[in-house]
C-alpha positions as CSV (number, residue, x, y, z in Angstrom):
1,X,-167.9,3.1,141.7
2,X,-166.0,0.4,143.1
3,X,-164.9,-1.3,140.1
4,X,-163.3,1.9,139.4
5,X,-161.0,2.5,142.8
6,X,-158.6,0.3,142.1
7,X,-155.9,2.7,140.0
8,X,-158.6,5.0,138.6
9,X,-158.1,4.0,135.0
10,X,-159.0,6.3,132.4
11,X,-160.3,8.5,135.2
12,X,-158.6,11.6,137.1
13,X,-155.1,9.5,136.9
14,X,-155.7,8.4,133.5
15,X,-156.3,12.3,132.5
16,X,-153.0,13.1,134.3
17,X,-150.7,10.5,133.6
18,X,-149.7,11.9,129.8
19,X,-148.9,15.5,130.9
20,X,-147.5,14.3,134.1
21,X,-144.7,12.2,131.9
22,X,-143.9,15.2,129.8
23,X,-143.4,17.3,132.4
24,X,-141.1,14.5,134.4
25,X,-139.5,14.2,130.9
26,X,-138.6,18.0,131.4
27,X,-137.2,17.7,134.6
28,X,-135.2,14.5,134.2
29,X,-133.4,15.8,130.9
30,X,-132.6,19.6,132.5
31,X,-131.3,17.4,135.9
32,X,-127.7,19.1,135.9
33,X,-126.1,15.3,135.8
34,X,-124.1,14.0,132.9
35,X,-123.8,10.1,131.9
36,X,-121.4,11.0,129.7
37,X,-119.4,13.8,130.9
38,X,-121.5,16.7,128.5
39,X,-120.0,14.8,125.2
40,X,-123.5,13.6,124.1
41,X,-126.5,15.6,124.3
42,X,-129.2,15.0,126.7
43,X,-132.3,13.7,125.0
44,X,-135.2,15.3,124.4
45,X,-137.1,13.4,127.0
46,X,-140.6,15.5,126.9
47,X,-141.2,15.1,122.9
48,X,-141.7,11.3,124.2
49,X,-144.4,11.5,125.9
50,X,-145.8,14.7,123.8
51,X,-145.4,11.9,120.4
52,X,-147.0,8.9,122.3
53,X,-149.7,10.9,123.7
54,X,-150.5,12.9,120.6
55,X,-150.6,9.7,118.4
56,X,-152.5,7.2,120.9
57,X,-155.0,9.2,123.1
58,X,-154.8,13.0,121.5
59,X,-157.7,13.6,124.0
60,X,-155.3,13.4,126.8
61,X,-152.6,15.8,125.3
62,X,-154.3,18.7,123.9
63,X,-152.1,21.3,122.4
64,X,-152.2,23.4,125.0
65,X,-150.3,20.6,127.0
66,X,-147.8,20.4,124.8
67,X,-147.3,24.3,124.7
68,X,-146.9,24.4,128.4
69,X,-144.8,20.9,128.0
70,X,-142.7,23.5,125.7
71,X,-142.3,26.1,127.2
72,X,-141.2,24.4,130.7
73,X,-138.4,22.8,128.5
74,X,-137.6,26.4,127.7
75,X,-137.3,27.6,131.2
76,X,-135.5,24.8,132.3
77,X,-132.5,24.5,129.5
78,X,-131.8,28.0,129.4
79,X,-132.1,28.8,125.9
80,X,-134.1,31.7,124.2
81,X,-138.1,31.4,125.2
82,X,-140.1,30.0,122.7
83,X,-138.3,27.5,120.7
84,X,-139.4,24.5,122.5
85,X,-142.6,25.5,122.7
86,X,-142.9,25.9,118.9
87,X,-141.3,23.4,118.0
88,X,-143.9,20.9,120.1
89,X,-146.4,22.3,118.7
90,X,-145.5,22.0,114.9
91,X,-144.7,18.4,116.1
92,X,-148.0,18.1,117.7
93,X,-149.8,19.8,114.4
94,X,-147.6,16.6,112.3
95,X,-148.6,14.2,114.3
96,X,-152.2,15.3,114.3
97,X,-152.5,15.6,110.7
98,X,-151.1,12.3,109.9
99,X,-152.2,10.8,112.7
100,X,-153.1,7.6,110.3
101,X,-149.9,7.1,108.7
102,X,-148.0,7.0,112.1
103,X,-150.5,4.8,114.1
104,X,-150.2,2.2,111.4
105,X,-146.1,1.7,111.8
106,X,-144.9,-0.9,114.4
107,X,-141.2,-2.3,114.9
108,X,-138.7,-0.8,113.2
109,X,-141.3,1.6,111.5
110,X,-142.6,3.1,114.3
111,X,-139.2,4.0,115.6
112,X,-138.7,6.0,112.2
113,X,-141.6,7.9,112.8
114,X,-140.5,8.7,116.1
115,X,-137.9,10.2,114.3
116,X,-139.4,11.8,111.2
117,X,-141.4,13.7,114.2
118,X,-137.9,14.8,116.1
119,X,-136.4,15.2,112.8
120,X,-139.3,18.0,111.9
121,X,-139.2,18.9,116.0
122,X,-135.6,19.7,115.9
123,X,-135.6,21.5,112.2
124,X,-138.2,23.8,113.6
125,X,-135.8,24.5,116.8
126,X,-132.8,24.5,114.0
127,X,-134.7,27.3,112.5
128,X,-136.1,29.3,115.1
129,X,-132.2,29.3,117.0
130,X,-131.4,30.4,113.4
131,X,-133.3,33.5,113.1
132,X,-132.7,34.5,116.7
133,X,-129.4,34.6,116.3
134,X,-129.0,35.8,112.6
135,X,-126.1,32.7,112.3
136,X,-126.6,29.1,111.7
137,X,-125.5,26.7,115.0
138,X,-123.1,23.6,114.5
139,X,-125.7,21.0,112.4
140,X,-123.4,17.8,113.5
141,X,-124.7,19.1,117.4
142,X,-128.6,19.0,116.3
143,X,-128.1,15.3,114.9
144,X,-126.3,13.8,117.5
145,X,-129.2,15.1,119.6
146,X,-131.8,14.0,117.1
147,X,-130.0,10.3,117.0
148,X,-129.5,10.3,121.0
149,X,-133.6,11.0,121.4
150,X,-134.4,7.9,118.9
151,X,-132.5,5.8,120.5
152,X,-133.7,6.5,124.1
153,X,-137.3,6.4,122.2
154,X,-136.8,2.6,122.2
155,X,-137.2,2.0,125.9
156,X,-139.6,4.9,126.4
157,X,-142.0,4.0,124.1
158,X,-141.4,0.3,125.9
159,X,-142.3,2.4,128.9
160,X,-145.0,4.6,127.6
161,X,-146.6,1.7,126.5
162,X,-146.7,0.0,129.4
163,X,-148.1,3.3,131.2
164,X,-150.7,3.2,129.2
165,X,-151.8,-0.5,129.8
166,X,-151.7,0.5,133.3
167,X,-152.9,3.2,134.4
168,X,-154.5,5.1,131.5
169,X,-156.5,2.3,129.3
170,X,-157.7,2.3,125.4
171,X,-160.9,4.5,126.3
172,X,-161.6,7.6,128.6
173,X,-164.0,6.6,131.4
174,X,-167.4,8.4,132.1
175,X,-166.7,9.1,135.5
């Protein structure tokens, strides 16, 4: 019991930790503060974490995580209810499905699945927002946001990763 004190490592924290960062993602993407003066998008900070999560330790991010992950994103950025919250769980269905074919990228590869998994996350959004409305939106708006999130995906899976090695571990304790 003692070997296990020290950051609780695959235990209670280890359990948290994933929907904890999706959550946080939510919060710090919907903070009302602009880097660049509302020209560029905010990224889609809790599809980071949902992705990782969902691809690494899918015992830690069930879908039921990722549909409240979702629907908090929908509360927070004001749009219709629902569409997050769908489209992370057709993300999280992609992911689970080919879970194979995305572990094995690294590099350059792995950022491009990051991005076939927004791509897919952001069409489902594209068409739900489509339906809703009975109009199409601005496409040129849902790729700028689809490039801004793979680019911040660089240095949040750098993150994530490093979470992981932390505080989570490669295998969920018995405790």
């Amino acid at each position: 019991m003692v070997e296990r004190s020290g950051v609780l490592a695959g235990g209670v924290m280890g359990a948290v930790v994933p929907v904890f960062l999706g959550v946080l993602g939510v919060l710090v993407a919907n903070l009302p503060v602009s880097v660049f003066g509302g020209l560029v998008p905010s990224p889609l900070l809790a599809l980071m974490p949902v992705y990782f999560w969902t691809l690494v330790r899918p015992d830690l991010m069930p879908p039921v995580a990722v549909f409240g992950i979702g629907v908090l994103e929908d509360l927070l950025s004001g749009g219709p209810p629902g569409i997050w919250a769908a489209s992370f769980v057709v993300c999280y269905a992609l992911i689970d499905r080919e879970r194979d074919t995305f572990a094995g990228l690294s590099g350059v590869g792995a950022v491009l699945g990051f991005a076939a998994a927004m791509s897919a996350t952001a069409a489902t959004a594209y068409a739900i927002v489509s339906v809703y409305y009975w109009r199409f939106p601005p496409f040129a708006l849902l790729l700028v946001e689809i490039a801004v999130t793979v680019l911040w995906y660089i240095p949040g899976a750098a993150f994530l990763n490093w979470v992981h090695r932390r505080f989570v571990g490669a295998a969920r304790s018995e405790f």
